[in-house]
DRENVO-514386 format. One record per residue (C-alpha): residue number from 0; residue in one letter; chain; z, y, x. Coordinates in pm, whole numbers. Each point is the difference from the previous one (the first is absolute). Layout:
<pts>
  num  residu  chaine      zz      yy      xx
  NUM       A       A       Z       Y       X
...
</pts>
This chain:
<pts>
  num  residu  chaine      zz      yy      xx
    0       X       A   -6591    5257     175
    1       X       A    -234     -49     276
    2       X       A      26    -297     212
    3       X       A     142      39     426
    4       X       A    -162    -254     183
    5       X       A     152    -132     284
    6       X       A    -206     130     252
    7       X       A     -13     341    -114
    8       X       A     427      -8     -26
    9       X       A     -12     -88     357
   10       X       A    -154     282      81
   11       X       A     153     241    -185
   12       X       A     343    -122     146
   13       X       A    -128      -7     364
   14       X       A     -95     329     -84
   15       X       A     330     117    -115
   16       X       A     145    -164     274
   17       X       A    -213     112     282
   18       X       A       8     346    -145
   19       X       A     397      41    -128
   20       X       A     179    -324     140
   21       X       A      32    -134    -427
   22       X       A      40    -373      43
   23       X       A    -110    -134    -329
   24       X       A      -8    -400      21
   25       X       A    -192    -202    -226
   26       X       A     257     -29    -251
   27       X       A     -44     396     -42
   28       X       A    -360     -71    -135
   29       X       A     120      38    -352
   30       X       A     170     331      99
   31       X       A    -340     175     153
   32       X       A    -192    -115    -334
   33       X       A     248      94    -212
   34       X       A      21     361     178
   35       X       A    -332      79      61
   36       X       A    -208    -143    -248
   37       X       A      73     260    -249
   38       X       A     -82     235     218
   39       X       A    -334    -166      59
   40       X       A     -78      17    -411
   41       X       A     124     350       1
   42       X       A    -274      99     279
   43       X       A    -282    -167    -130
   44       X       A     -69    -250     226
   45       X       A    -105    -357      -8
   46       X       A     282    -185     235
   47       X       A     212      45     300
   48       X       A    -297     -33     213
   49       X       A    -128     325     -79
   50       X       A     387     164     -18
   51       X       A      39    -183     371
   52       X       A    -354     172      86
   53       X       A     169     327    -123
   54       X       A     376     -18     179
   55       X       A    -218    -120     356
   56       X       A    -255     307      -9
   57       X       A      99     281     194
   58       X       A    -116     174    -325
   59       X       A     284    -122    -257
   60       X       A     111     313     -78
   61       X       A     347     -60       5
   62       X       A      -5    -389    -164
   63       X       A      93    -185     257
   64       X       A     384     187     -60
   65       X       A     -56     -42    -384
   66       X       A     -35    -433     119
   67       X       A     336     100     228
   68       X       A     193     137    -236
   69       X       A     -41    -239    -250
   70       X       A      76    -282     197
   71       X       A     295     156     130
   72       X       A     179     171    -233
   73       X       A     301    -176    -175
   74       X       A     287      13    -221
   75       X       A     246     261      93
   76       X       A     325     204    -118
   77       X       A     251     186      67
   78       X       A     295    -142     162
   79       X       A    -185    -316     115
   80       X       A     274    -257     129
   81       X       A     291     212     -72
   82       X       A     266    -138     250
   83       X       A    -287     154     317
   84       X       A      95     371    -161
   85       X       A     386     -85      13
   86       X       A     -52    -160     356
   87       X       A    -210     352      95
   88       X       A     278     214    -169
   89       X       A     326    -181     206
   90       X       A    -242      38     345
   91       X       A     -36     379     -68
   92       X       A     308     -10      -5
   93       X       A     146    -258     263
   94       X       A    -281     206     253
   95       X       A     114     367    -121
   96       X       A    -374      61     -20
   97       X       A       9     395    -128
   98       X       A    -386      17     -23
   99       X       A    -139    -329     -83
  100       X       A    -363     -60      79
  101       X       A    -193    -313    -175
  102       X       A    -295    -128     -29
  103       X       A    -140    -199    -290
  104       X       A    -252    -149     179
  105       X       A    -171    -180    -315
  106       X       A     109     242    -228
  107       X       A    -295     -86    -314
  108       X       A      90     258    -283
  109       X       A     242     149     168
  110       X       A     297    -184    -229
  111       X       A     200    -128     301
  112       X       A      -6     360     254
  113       X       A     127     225    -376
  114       X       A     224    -274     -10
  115       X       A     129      18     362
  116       X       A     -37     406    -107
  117       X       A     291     -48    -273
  118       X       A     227    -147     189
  119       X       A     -35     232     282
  120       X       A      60     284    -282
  121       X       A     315    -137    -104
  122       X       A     108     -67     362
  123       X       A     -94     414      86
  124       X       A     180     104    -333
  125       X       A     325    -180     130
  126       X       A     -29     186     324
  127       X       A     -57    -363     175
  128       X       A    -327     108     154
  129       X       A    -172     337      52
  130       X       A    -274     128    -181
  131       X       A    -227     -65     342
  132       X       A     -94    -397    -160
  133       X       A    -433     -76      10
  134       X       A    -112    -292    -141
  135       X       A    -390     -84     106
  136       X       A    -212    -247    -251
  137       X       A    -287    -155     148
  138       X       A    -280    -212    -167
  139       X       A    -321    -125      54
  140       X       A    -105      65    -343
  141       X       A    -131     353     -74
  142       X       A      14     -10    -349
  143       X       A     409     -98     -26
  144       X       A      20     179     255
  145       X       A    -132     340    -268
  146       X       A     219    -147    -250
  147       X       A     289      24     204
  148       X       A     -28     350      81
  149       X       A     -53      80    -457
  150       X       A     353    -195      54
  151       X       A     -70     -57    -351
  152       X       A     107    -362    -137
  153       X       A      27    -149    -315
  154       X       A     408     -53    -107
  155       X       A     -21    -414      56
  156       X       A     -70      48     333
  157       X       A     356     207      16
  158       X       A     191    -297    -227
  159       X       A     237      -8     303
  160       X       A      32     334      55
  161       X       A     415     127    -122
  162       X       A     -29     220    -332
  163       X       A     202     262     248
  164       X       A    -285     -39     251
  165       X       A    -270       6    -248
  166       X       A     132     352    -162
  167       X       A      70     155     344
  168       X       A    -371     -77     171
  169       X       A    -191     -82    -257
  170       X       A    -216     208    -250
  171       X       A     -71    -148    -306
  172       X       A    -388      61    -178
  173       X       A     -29      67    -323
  174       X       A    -352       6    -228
  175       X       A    -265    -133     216
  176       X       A     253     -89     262
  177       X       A     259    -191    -237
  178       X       A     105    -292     222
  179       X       A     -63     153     307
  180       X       A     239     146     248
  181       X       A     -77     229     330
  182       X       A     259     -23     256
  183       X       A     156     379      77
  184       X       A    -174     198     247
  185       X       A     382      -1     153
  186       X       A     -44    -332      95
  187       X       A    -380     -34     112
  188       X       A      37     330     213
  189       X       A     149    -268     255
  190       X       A    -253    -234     -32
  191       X       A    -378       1     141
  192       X       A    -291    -294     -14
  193       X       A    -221     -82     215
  194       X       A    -260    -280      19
  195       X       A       9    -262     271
  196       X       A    -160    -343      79
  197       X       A     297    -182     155
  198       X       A    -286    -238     219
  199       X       A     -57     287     196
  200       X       A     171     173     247
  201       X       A     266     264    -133
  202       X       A      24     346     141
  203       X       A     334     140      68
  204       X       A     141      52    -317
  205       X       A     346     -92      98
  206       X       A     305     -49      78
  207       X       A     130     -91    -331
  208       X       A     381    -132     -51
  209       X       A    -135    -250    -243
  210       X       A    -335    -177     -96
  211       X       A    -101    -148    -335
  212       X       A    -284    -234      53
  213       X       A      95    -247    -302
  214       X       A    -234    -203    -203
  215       X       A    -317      36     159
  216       X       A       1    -215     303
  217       X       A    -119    -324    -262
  218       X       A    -344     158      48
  219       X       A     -18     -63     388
  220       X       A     -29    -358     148
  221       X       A     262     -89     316
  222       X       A    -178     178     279
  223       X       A     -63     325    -195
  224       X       A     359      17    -179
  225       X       A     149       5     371
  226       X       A    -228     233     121
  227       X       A      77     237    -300
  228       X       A     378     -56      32
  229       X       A     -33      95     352
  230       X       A    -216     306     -44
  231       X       A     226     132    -257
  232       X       A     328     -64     201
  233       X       A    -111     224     253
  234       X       A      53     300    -250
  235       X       A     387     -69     -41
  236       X       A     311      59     230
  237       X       A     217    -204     174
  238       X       A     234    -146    -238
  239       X       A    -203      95    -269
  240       X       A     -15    -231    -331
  241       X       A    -315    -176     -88
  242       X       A     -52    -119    -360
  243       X       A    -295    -238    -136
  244       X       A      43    -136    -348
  245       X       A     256    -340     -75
  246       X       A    -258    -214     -41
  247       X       A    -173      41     294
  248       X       A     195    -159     222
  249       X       A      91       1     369
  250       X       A    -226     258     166
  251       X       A    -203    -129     297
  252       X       A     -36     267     300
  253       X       A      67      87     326
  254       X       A     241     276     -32
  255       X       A     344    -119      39
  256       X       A     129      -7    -417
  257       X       A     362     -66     -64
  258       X       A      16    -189    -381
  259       X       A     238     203    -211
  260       X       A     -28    -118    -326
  261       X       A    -339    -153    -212
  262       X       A    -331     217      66
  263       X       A     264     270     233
  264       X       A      -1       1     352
  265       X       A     167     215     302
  266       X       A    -255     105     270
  267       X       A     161     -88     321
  268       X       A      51     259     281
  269       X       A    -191    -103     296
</pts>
């Protein structure tokens, strides 16, 4: 493995940072090495000088989101903190929202919008909502963001997924494919990706009824997470639920948040 020397992990964070608002600390040192040094073998070069060369030329031909996405991307499943989807199914309800819109606003591989998707199906088969329900995923990585569209993903990922749910929107690979699933072109008809840097400003892609931005503001340092929490709460209603993961704690902003229960909270109407 080749070495990171201090100096050159400073600037490949202050890169990151100045570039895509990634806070990585110190303690993340291990991290960056750990994520891009095998990269750096498989390329042929001699160190992350030369890969920091490559990802700061206007030249990199598409590297610098190769660094991005591996730095960013993460664990993820389907049905992520559980009790948020039976929170979002009792609003739905509570609201009488007939044509949900959402946004998954870190949406990776595309696990938590087709899970969002499922429970929206259920919710249209028992006449609860119409069949007029959007969901919008939204990363900054390109590549997850392909993968998402395949909506192909092997069965672990679904381990929380109902058997019911699994046979009704689920196709099962065989061959090749054993192991794999592809979610039902039923269900992905009502979802679309995009890509989007949350540090920069956001077109008009609302008004959604509900936001997903969970598990991603770790990456941003206390000035940026605010200004990314505010940004994004533009795109959702008055009264509208906002929903970062458990673990992140109270969200700092400027929009007026009502708590509602851990990592859920109740845009208030101004």
């Amino acid at each position: 493995m080749v070495e990171l020397r201090d100096d050159t992990y400073r600037q490949i964070t202050g890169l990151m940072y100045q570039t895509m608002g990634l806070s990585l600390g110190d303690a993340k040192k291990p991290l960056v090495s750990s994520r891009l040094g095998p990269r750096i073998q498989r390329l042929g070069m001699e160190g992350f000088d030369d890969y920091l060369a490559l990802i700061s030329s206007d030249h990199d031909e598409g590297e610098f989101q190769v660094a991005v996405d591996l730095l960013t991307t993460n664990e993820t499943y389907f049905f992520r903190e559980p009790e948020h989807f039976a929170l979002l199914e009792k609003e739905i309800d509570a609201q009488r929202l007939k044509a949900p819109s959402i946004w998954s606003a870190a949406s990776s591989f595309g696990d938590e919008a087709f899970s969002i998707a499922m429970l929206l199906a259920d919710l249209q088969q028992k006449g609860r909502i119409s069949s007029r329900w959007s969901i919008l995923g939204t990363d900054i990585s390109d590549r997850v963001l392909r993968s998402a569209s395949q909506a192909i993903y092997p069965e672990e990922r679904l381990r929380h997924v109902a058997p019911r749910r699994l046979k009704q929107y689920c196709l099962r690979g065989d061959g090749d494919a054993e192991g794999l699933v592809q979610i039902q072109p039923k269900l992905r008809e009502h979802v679309r990706f995009g890509q989007l840097n949350l540090c920069q400003p956001i077109e008009d892609l609302g008004p959604f009824d509900i936001i997903f931005l969970r598990n991603v503001l770790i990456y941003f340092d206390a000035p940026t997470k605010r200004e990314v929490v505010d940004r994004v709460l533009t795109q959702l209603k008055p009264g509208g639920l906002f929903f970062i993961g458990s673990a992140e704690g109270r969200v700092a902003c400027d929009t007026p948040l009502k708590s509602i229960a851990t990592g859920v909270f109740r845009k208030v109407a101004g």
